[in-house]
N, C-alpha and C positions, 0 to 999 in steps of 0.2 A: 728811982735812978736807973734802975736796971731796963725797966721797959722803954728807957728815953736812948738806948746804946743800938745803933743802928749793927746786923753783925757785917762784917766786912765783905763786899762784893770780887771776885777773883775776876778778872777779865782776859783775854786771851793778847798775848804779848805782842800779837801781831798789828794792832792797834794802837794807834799815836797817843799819846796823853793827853792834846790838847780836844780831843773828840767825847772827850769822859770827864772832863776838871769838874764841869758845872753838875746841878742836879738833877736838871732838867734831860742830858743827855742818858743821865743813869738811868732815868726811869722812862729813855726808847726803848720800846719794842725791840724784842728779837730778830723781828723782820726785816726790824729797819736797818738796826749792826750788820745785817750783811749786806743792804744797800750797800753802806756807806765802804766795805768790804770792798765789795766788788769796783766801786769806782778810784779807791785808792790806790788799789794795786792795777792801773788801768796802765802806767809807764812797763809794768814788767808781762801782763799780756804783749804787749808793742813787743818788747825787746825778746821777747819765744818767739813769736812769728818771724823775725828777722831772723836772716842768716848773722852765726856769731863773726866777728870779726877775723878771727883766727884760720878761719876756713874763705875766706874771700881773696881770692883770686883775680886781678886786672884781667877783663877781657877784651878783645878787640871791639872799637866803635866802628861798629856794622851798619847801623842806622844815622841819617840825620837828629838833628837836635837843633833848637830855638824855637822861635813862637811861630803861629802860624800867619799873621798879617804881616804887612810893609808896620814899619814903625813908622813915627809920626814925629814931630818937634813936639814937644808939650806934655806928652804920654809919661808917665811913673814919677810923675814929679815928686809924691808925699803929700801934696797937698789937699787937702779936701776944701772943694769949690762949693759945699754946700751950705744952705745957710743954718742956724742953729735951730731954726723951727722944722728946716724939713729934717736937721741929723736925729729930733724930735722923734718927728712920725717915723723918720726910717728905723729907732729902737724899738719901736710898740709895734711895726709891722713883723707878724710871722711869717705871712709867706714870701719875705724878705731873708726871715732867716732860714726857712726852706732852701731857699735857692742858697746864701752861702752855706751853708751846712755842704751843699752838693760839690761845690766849688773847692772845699780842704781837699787838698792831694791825700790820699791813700794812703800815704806814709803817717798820716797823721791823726787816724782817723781809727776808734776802737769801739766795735760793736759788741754790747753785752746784750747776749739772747734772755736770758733770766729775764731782765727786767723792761727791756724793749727800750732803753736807750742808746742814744750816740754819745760818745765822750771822747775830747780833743784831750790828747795824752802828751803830757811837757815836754820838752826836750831835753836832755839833762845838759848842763852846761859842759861840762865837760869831755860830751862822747864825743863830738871831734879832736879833742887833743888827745884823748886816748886812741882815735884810730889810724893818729899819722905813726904809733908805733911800727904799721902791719903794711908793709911796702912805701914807706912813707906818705903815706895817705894816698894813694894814685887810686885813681876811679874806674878808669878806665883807659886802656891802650891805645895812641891816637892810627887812625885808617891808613894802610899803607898811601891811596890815592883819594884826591876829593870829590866830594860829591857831586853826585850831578846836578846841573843847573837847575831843570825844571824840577827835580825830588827835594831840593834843599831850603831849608829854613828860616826865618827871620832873626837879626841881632835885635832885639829890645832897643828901644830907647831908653839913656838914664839923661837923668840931670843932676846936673853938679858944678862947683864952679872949680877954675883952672889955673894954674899958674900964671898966665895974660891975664886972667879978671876975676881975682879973688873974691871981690864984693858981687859979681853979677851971677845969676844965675845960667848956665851953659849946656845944648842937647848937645849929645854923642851924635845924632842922626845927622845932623848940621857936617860932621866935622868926616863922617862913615859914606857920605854921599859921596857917588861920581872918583869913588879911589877904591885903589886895594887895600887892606889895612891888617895890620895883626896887631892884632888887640888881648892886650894883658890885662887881666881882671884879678885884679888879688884884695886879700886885707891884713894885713901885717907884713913886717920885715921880713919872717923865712918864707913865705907866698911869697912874696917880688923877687925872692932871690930864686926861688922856685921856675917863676917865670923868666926867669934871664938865662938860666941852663937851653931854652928854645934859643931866645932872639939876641943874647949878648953879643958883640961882637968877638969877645975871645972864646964864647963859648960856641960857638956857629960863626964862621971864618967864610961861608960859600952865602950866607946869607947877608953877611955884612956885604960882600965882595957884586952883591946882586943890590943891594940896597944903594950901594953907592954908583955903581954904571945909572940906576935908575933917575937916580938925584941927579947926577951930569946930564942926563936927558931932557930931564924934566926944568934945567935950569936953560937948554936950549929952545924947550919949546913951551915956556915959560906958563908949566903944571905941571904939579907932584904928582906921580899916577900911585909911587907906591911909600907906605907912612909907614911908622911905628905908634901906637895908641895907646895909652896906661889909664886903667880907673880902680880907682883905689877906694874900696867899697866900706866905709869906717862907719856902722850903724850907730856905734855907740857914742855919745856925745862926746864926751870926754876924750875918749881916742880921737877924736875929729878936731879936737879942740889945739889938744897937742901937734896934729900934722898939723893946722894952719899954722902953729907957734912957729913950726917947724918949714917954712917954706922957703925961706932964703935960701937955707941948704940944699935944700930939693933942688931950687933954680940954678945953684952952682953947679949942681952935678951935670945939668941937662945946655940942650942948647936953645939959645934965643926962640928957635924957629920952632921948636918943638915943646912950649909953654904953652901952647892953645892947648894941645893934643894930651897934656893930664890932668885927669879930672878927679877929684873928690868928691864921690858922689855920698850922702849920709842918710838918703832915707829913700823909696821907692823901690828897692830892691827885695820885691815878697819871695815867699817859699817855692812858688808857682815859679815863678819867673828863673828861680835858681834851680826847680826840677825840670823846667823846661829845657834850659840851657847844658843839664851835665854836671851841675855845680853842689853836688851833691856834699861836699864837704866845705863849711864854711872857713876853715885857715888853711885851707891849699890853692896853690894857685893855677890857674886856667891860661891857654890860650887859645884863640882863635882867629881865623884866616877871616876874613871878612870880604866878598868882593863889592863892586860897586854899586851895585844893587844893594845892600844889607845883609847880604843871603850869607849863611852861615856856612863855608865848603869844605872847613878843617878845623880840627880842635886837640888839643891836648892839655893832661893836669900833669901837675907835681909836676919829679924833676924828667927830664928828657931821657929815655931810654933807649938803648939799641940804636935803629935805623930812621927812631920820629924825628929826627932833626932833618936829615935826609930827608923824608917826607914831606917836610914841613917848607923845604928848597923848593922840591918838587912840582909842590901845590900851586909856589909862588909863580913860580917859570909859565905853568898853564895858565894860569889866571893871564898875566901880562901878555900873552899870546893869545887869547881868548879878546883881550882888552883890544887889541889890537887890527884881529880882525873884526871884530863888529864896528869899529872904528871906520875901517876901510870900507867893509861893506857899508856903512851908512853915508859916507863919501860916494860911494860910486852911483846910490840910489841916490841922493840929492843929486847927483847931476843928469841920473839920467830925469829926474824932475824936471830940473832946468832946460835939458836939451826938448824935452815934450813942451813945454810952456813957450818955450822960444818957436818952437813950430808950428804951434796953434795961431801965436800974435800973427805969422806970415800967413 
């Protein structure tokens, strides 16, 4: 009896229970317990290297930000166009996973020298709602003035569908062409309220007062040059589930004209794409100037502080002046086209 009492193994507390239940785990090697060590504790490596929250400071956006190509109709759909044989070979290909392996943002990415692998560290669910504690989550301070043309950067295209056409599938690129646009990107109820401290009417009085002279124009010369744009970024099914339950009331708040212009977008939206853009906090909300290129030329998070509303006026006034003369000038060279054409035929 005695020699069948295995004596009790002590393990060090830092170790899950579910990593040691079986027998087969007790009797790993030593070597291996700190493998499994080191990969465990791969989230709180991540969270050292980062700056703690408490020390983070809003600084001003110095640089542009968005992607680097024109966007496209079609692009970040979510859907995968591939067939099931090649999504096949594309798992058993490595140097497939070479190249994304390259491709994870930095943020997300934990080198253990020990053992010479790479390991993708989770993201805790919760560390954005802990960080709207510490300035209410603000990322960053939006640029006194916008960027310049040739320096500045692409809006993504999403897809998603719209208060006009709940059943069909809808690109932002469609709707971001040939206008100005300030576009709100949020995901929850305090993001959109987030985002209305910019573009409300009661809350920015100079940019309602500029949005509607523009509407009066635009209804003379029968085009909108300048929008308001909402996309409401709901990954999770279930919350996408409930705003569509929920769209009648959406449509009451808004107007007839401006049901094209919101969009639910629920999948296509990567990490890339959200470190591209600034969007560093997934429950705060974003805005940005958009001109009619796609080009990104003003942005701001959270709520609106100091003189960003201001800013945000500012941007607009250049842009539509900008709009205005290349306008002109593209009038004045088509005729001088026409007058050279006209003098060749004589």
């Amino acid at each position: 009896m005695s020699s069948s009492i295995q004596p009790l193994l002590i393990l060090p507390r830092s170790f899950h229970l579910n990593q040691y239940i079986c027998s087969s785990c007790i009797r790993t090697p030593q070597r291996q317990w700190r493998v499994r060590r080191t990969i465990s504790t791969a989230a709180q490596i991540l969270n050292d290297e980062d700056p703690k929250p408490k020390d983070f400071t809003p600084k001003p956006l110095l640089r542009p930000i968005g992607v680097l190509y024109p966007p496209k109709p079609g692009e970040n759909s979510g859907v995968d166009p591939r067939a099931w044989r090649q999504r096949r070979d594309d798992l058993f290909d490595y140097n497939k996973h070479l190249v994304r392996r390259k491709e994870l943002p930095r943020a997300l990415r934990v080198f253990t020298k020990r053992h010479g692998r790479t390991q993708q560290a989770a993201k805790p669910y919760f560390r954005d709602w802990s960080r709207t504690q510490y300035h209410k989550g603000k990322t960053f301070i939006s640029p006194a003035r916008i960027f310049r043309a040739d320096k500045s950067l692409y809006f993504p295209n999403m897809v998603g569908s719209t208060l006009a056409s709940p059943s069909t599938a809808s690109n932002t690129t469609s709707v971001l062409q040939d206008r100005i646009s300030i576009v709100s990107v949020y995901s929850g109820r305090w993001a959109e309220m987030q985002t209305r401290s910019f573009t409300d009417d009661k809350n920015n009085s100079e940019l309602a007062a500029l949005m509607s002279q523009q509407q009066n124009e635009g209804k003379k010369d029968g085009a909108l040059l300048l929008q308001r744009v909402e996309i409401n970024v709901e990954p999770d099914w279930m919350k996408a589930l409930i705003v569509r339950m929920f769209m009648g009331g959406i449509r009451k708040q808004r107007r007839k004209e401006d049901w094209g212009r919101y969009f639910l977008v629920k999948r296509g939206v990567t990490d890339e794409m959200r470190e591209a853009m600034g969007m560093a906090n997934s429950k705060v909300g974003y805005v940005y100037l958009v001109d009619w290129l796609c080009r990104i030329r003003w942005s701001g998070s959270a709520d609106a502080e100091g003189a960003e509303k201001e800013g945000l006026v500012a941007g607009v006034q250049r842009l539509v002046e900008g709009w205005r003369r290349e306008r002109e000038g593209g009038s004045k060279r088509q005729g001088q086209k026409n007058i050279a054409a006209a003098g060749g035929s004589m």
